[in-house]
N, C-alpha and C positions, 0 to 999 in steps of 0.2 A: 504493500500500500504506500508507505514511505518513498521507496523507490519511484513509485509512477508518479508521484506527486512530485518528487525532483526533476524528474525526466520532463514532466510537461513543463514546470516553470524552468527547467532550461532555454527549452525548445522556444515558448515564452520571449523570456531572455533574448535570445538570439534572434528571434524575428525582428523585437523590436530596436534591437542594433543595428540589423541589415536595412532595416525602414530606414531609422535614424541618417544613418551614411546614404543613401537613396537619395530622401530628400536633400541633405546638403549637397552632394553631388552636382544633381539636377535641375536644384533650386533655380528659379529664372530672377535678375533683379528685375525691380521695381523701381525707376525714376521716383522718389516722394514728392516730387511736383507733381506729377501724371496725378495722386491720388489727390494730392491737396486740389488741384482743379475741377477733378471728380467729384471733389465736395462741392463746391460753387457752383457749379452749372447746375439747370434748372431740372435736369433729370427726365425730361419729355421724353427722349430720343424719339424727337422728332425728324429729324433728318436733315434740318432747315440750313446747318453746316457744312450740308454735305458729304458729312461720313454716316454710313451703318451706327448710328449710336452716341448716348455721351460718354462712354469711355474710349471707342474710337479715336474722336476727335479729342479729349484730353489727354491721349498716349502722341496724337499728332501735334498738339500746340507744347506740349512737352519736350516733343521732340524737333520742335522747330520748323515744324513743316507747315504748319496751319495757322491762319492769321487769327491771333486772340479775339476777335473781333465779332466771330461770327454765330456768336450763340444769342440771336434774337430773341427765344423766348426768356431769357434773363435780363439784357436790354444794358442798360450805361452800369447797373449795379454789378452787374456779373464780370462787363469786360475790367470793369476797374478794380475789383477782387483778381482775375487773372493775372491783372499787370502787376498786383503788387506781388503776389507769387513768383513771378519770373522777372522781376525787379526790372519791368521795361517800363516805357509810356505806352499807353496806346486809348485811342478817341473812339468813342461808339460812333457808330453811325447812325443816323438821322433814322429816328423810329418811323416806321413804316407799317401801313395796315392794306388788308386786302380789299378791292371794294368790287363788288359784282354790278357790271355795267350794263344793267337792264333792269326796266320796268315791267318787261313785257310778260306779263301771268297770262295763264290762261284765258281771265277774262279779257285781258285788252290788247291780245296777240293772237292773230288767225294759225290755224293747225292747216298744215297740207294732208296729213292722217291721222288716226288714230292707233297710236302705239299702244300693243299689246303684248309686248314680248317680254325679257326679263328687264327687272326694273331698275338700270343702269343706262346714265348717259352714255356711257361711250357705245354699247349694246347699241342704244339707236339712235345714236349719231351713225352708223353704221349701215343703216337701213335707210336710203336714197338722202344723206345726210341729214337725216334726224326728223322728225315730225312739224316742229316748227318755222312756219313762213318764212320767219326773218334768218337767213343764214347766221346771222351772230348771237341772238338769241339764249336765254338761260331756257335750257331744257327741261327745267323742274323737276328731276327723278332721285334728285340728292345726292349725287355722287361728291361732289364736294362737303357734305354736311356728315358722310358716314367715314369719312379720313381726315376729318378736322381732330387734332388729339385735345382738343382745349374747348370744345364743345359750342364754337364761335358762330355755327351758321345755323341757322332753321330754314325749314323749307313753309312755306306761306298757304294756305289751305287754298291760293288758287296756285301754287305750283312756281314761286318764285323764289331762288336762294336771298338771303339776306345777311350779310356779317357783321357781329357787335363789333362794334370799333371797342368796347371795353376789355371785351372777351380774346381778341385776336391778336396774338403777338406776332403776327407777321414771318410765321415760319414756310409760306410757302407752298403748305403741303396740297390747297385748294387749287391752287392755280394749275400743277402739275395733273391734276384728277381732272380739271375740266377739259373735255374734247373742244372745245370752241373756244377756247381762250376768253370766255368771257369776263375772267377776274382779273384784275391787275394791281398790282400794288402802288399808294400814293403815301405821300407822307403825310404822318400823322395831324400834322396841325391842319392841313388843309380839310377842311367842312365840304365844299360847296364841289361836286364832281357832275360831268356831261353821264348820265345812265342809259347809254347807248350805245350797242360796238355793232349796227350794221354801216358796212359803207356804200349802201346802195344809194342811188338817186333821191331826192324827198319826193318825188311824183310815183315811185315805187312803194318807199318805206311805209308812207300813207295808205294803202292796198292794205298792208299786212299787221301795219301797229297803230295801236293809237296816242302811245306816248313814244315813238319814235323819233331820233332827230333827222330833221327835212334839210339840214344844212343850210336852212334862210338867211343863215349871219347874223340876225340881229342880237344876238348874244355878244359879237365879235363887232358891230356896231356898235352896241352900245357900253362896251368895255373893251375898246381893241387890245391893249396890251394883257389882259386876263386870258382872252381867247384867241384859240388857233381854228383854221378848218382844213381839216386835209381828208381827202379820198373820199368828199360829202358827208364827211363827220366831225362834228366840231369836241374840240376837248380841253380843259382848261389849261393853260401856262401857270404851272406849280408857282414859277419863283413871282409873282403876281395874286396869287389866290386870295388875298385881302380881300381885292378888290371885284375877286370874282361872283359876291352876292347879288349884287349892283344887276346881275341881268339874269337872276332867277325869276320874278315875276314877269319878264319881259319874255321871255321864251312860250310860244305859239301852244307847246306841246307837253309841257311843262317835261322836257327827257330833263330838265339840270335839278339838283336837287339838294339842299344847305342841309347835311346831315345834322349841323347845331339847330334845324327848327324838328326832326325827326325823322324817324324809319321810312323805308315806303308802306304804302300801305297794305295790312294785312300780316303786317308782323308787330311779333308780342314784344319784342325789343324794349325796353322804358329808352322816349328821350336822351339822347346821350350828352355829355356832359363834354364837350369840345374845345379843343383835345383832348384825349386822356392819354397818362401813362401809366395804367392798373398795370401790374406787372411786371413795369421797366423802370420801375425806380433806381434811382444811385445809391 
């Protein structure tokens, strides 16, 4: 009995040396910056960085390869935690939000058919490019709303996305889901956006929407340096958007829209509070 009982804690014994030496062996290091960034970042792995992940990307900004810079959903707090880690400068860049450039819901945007297939835009965008009259068009099937990691976008009981500018830290992930490019990113402070990405004709647009823009100018009349028009679509000049309110009542069609007065219509969104930086504080 004696005996077998030595023999196993040998046995015992000696695994756990052979372990022992194993691991140190084998042992891989670990930059302690890599983990100290890992702490700081916001931990979405969202992707918005462009690596597989936040450890990814803090074995890469660790490693010198990746610019401190690019963890949006942390915002000016996170990059300047980074820099003090790796005893650099480095400036955030200018918060940015996504904003879906259409009005056009079901009620007030004509369908070419009736899509009944699985329930994903890209799926039918696919099927004689998509159901929706307006080539540019939000397709209402939520594809951008079920890869939002931050739970930024609803989709509207008549079929239109909408993004909280609260909710939304600008990681990107919508834009890349939508088959029509219909989301784009602006910066944050700017309120007042064109919500229209066809560039048809306005003798066309009118056929298919009812809050489409017709390219009439008078937006760009009556704030020329606010506005631009190109490819019969007009869109605001960021470094101007002050003074881009000035021709939201003036617009025929009402496509322009001062997010500081509200949502579009049909979403539960509260009012939002213009600018915000929920999320990206320093």
């Amino acid at each position: 009995m004696l005996a077998s009982i030595l023999s196993l804690g040998g046995i015992g014994l000696l695994a756990a040396l052979a372990l022992g030496l194993a691991a140190r062996k084998f042992a891989v290091e670990v930059d302690p910056r890599e983990l100290a960034i890992l702490e700081v970042l916001s931990g979405a792995n969202c992707g918005a960085c462009g690596y597989p992940g936040c450890g990814a990307y803090a074995k890469a900004v660790a490693g010198g390869t990746a610019d401190p810079t690019l963890c949006t959903p942390g915002g000016a707090g996170t990059v300047a935690q980074i820099a003090h880690i790796l005893g650099v400068e480095a400036t955030a860049a200018e918060p940015q939000v996504a904003v879906v450039r259409c009005q056009g819901d079901n009620d007030r945007a004509k369908l070419k058919y009736h899509y009944l297939g699985i329930y994903d835009c890209t799926a039918a965008q696919r099927i004689a490019d998509g159901p929706k009259s307006c080539p540019g068009g939000c397709l209402g099937l939520g594809t951008c709303a079920r890869v939002c990691p931050f739970g930024a976008i609803e989709m509207t009981a008549a079929g239109l996305a909408v993004i909280s500018r609260e909710k939304c830290t600008g990681c990107r992930k919508c834009i890349a889901a939508c088959p029509r490019q219909v989301i784009a990113m602006a910066p944050l402070r700017a309120t007042v956006h064109v919500l229209c990405n066809s560039q048809d004709k306005g003798a066309l647009v009118r056929k298919y929407c009812q809050v489409g823009c017709i390219a009439c100018q008078i937006c760009h009349k009556t704030v020329p340096a606010a506005y631009v028009i190109e490819n019969s679509l007009a869109r605001v000049v960021y470094e101007h958007q002050e003074e881009a309110a000035a021709a939201v009542a003036k617009c025929p069609t009402r496509c322009i829209r001062d997010f500081a007065e509200g949502y579009p219509e049909g979403s539960r969104f509260s009012a939002p509070t213009c600018p915000t930086t929920a999320g990206r504080a320093a």
